[in-house]
C-alpha positions in Angstrom: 40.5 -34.4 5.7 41.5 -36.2 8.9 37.8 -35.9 9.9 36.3 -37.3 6.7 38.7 -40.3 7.2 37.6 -41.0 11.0 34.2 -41.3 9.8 35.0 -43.0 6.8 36.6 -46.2 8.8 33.5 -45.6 11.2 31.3 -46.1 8.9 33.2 -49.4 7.3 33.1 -50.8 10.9 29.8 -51.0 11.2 27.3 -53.9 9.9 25.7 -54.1 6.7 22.1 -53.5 7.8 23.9 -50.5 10.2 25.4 -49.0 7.2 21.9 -49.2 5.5 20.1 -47.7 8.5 22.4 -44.6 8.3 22.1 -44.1 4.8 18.9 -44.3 4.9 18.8 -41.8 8.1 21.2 -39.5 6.3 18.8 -39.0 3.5 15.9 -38.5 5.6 17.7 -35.8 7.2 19.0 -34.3 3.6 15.2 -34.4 2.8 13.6 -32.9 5.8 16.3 -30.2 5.6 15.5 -29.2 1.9 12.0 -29.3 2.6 12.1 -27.5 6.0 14.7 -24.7 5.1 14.1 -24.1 1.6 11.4 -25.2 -0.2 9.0 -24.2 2.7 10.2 -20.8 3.6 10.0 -20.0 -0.3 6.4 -21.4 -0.6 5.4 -18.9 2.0 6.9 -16.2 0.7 5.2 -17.0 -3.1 1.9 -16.8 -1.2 2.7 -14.0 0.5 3.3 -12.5 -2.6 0.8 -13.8 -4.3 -1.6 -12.1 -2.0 0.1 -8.8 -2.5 -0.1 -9.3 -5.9 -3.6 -9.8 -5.8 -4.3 -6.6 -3.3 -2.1 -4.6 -6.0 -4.3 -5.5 -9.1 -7.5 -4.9 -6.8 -6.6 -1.5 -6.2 -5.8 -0.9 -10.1 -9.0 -1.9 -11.1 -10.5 0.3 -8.6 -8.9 3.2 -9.6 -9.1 2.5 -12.9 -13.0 2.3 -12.8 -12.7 5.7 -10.8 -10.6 7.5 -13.1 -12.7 8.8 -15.3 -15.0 11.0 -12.1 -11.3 12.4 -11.8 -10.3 13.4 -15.3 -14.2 14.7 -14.9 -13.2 16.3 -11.9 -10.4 17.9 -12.8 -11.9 19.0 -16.5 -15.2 20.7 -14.5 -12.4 23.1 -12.6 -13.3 27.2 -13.0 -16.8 26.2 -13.4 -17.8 27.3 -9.7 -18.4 30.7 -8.8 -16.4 33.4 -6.9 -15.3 32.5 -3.7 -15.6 35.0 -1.0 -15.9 33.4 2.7 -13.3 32.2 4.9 -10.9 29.3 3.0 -10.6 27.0 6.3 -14.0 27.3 7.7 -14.6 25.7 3.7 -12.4 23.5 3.5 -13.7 22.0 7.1 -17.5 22.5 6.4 -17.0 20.3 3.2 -14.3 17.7 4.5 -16.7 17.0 7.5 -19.7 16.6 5.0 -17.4 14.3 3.1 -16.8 12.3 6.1 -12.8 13.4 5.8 -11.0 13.7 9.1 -8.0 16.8 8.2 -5.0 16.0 9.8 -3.4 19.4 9.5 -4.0 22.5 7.9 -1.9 25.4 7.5 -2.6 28.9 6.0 -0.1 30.3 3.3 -1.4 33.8 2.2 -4.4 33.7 0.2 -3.9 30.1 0.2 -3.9 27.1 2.9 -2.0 23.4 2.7 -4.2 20.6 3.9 -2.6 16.9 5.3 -5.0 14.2 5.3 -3.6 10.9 6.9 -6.2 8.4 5.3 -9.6 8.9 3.3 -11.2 6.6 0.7 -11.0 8.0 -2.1 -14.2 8.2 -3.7 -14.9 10.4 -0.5 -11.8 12.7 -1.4 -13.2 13.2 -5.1 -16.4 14.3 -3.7 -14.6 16.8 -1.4 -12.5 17.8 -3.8 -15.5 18.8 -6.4 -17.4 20.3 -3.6 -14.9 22.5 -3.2 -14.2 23.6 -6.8 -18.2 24.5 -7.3 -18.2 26.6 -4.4 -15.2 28.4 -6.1 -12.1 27.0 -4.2 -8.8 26.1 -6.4 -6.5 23.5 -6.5 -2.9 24.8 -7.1 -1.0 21.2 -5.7 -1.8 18.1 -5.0 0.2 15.4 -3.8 -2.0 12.3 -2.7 -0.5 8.7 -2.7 -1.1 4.9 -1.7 -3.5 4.5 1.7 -3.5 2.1 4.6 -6.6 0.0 2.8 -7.1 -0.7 -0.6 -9.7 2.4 -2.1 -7.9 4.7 0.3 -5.5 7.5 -0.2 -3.2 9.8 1.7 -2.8 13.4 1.1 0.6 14.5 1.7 0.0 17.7 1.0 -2.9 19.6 -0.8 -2.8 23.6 -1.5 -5.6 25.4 -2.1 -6.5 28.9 -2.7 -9.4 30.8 -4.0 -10.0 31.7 -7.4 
C-alpha cells in the first residue's frame, strides 16, 4: 500500500503532458504484453493444432478408402492352401517382396511373433494376403499409428500355419 502511494504522489508531481506520456507508455506496454504473451503464444498453438488436425483427418480418409481391401482381406482367410515349408523363411521371402523391413521375429512352437517398426500400410495388406494364400494364419495382430501418415507399426503379429 505504501508502494502504491509513493507512486501515486510521483505520478501527481509530474507535468500534465508527463502524466499523459506515461499513460500513454503504460498502455503501450499493457498492449504489447497481451499481444506478446498471450494472444501470440495461443495463435501458434491453434495452428499447430490446426495442422494436426488436418494430418489426423488425412489419415482417416486414407484408411477409410483402404478399409474395405482389409475387411476383403481378412474375409478371403482359409482360402490358401496347406502350408508346409519353413514359417520364417515365409514370412521373410514375402515381407522382402513387399518391400517390409522385420524388425524382429521370434518362433513360438508351431507359431512365430513378427515386430515391424514402420511399413505403409498398403504394403502390409499386401504381405499380409500373400501370406494367407500361401496358407499362413493370423492368430494376433496388434498394429497401430506409424511415424508418417499411410504408415503403420506392428507391435506384435503371430502367425502360424494352418
Amino acid at each position: 500500500m505504501k508502494y502504491l502511494n509513493e507512486l501515486k504522489q510521483r505520478f501527481q508531481q509530474l507535468t500534465e503532458r508527463e502524466q499523459k506520456m506515461v499513460l500513454i507508455s503504460a498502455v503501450v506496454v499493457l498492449v504489447g504484453g497481451i499481444y506478446f504473451f498471450i494472444y501470440a503464444p495461443m495463435q501458434a498453438s491453434i495452428e499447430k493444432n490446426s495442422a494436426s488436425l488436418n494430418a489426423q483427418k488425412e489419415l482417416l480418409t486414407w484408411v477409410s478408402h483402404n478399409a474395405n481391401r482389409a475387411i476383403q482381406l481378412r474375409q478371403s482367410g482359409g482360402e490358401g492352401e496347406q502350408f508346409n515349408g519353413s514359417l520364417p523363411q515365409a514370412v521373410n521371402q514375402t515381407a522382402n517382396n513387399s518391400n517390409i523391413s522385420i524388425s524382429r521375429m521370434q518362433p513360438q512352437g508351431d507359431d512365430i511373433q513378427v515386430w515391424i517398426d514402420n511399413a505403409r500400410f498398403e504394403d502390409v495388406l499386401n504381405w499380409l494376403q500373400s501370406l494367407e494364400h500361401m496358407g499362413v494364419q493370423i492368430i494376433e495382430a496388434d498394429i497401430a499409428e506409424g511415424d508418417s501418415v499411410g504408415n503403420v507399426k506392428i507391435r506384435r503379429l503371430r502367425l502360424s500355419k494352418v
